[in-house]
C-alpha positions, -999 to +999 in steps of 0.1 A: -255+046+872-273+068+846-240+081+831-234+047+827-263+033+806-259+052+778-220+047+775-228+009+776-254+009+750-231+031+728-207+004+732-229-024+727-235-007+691-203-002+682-198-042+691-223-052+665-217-029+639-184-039+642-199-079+636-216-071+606-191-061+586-180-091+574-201-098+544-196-094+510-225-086+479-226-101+444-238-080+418-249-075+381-240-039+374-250-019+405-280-044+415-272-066+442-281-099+433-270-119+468-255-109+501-231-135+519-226-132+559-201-151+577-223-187+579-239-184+545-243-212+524-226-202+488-224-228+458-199-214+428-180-224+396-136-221+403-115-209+377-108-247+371-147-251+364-153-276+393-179-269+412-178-259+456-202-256+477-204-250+519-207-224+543-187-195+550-165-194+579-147-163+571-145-131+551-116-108+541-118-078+519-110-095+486-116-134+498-137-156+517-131-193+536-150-223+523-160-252+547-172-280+518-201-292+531-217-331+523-253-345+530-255-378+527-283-400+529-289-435+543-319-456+549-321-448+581-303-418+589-287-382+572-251-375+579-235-343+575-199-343+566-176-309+570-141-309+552-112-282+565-120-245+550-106-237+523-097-197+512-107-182+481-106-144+464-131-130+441-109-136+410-107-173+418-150-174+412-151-183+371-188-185+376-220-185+399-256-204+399-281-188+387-310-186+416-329-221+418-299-240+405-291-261+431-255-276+429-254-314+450-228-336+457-223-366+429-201-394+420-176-374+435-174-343+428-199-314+434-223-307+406-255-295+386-282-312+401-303-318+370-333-333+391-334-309+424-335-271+422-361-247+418-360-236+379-387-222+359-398-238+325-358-260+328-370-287+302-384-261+278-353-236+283-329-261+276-344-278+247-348-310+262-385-313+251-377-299+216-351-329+208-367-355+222-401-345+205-383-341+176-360-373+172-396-391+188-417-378+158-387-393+132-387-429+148-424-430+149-422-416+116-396-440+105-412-470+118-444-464+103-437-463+068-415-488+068-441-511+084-468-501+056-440-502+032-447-462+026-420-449+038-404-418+019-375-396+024-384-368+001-415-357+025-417-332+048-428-353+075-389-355+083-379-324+084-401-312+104-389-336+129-359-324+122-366-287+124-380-289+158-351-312+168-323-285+156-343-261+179-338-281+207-304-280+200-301-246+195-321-237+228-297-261+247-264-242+234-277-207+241-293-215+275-274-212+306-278-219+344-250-199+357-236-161+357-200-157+344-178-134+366-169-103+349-178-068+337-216-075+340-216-095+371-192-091+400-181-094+437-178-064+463-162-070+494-174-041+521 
């Protein structure tokens, strides 16, 4: 019975080292940024930029099984509706959230959510505030003059607004909310 134990626990090991080798690690460089395990929720960008999201149900070297996963939400009640897995490889990935971008189901189609997510200084990053403080301070600039009859083009009062407005521009063109697959950031199947 004591030659026994030991050969059972031995085996026991091998059995769950054996389980946990289906994951697979996305990196920038040689930092790992996220593991996935078979049953991990994972949200990405297809080469078609449209947008999937659901748990894994299976992993290969080089490619990974989708189940699409919906929440949806009633007055009274929350369903939960699964769709058939579907199998992708790491070169099919065009692009991945970046962490607190939460991706939701929409009109459709799976996308952005601009109002859920967890993501620091969002309305500053992306030069939301900047236009709309911007093409504010022109209307109220606008408006006012022409009201007192004082209004004037050749001030600075407008291009200000418009100097702050272009930088909200700017700031929404350069900022992104997702990682592009390539040589900086990548997939490694173990």
């Amino acid at each position: 019975m004591k030659k026994l134990l030991p050969v059972f626990i031995l085996a026991l090991f091998s059995y769950t080292v054996h389980a946990q080798t289906e994951f697979f690690v996305f990196k920038k460089h040689q930092k790992t940024i996220n593991t996935y395990y078979k049953g991990s929720y994972i949200a990405f960008q297809n080469q078609d930029k449209q947008w999937m999201a659901g748990f894994i149900t299976k992993i290969h070297k080089d490619s990974f099984w989708v189940r699409p996963t919906i929440v949806v939400y009633g007055m009274m009640h929350i369903d939960t509706l699964h769709f058939p897995s579907q199998v992708y490889t790491f070169s099919d990935v065009y692009a991945m959230p970046k962490t607190g971008v939460q991706i939701d189901y929409t009109d459709g189609s799976f996308q952005i959510s601009k109002t859920g997510g967890h993501q620091h200084w969002y309305w500053i990053k992306s030069g939301w505030i900047f236009r709309v403080i911007g093409a504010g301070y022109a209307f109220v600039y606008t408006v006012n003059g022409l009201i007192q009859n004082d209004f004037t083009t050749a001030g600075s009062q407008l291009g200000i607004a418009a100097g702050i407005f272009a930088v909200g521009v700017v700031l929404k063109y350069t900022y992104k909310v997702t990682w592009r697959i390539g040589k900086k950031y990548h997939f490694e199947g173990l």
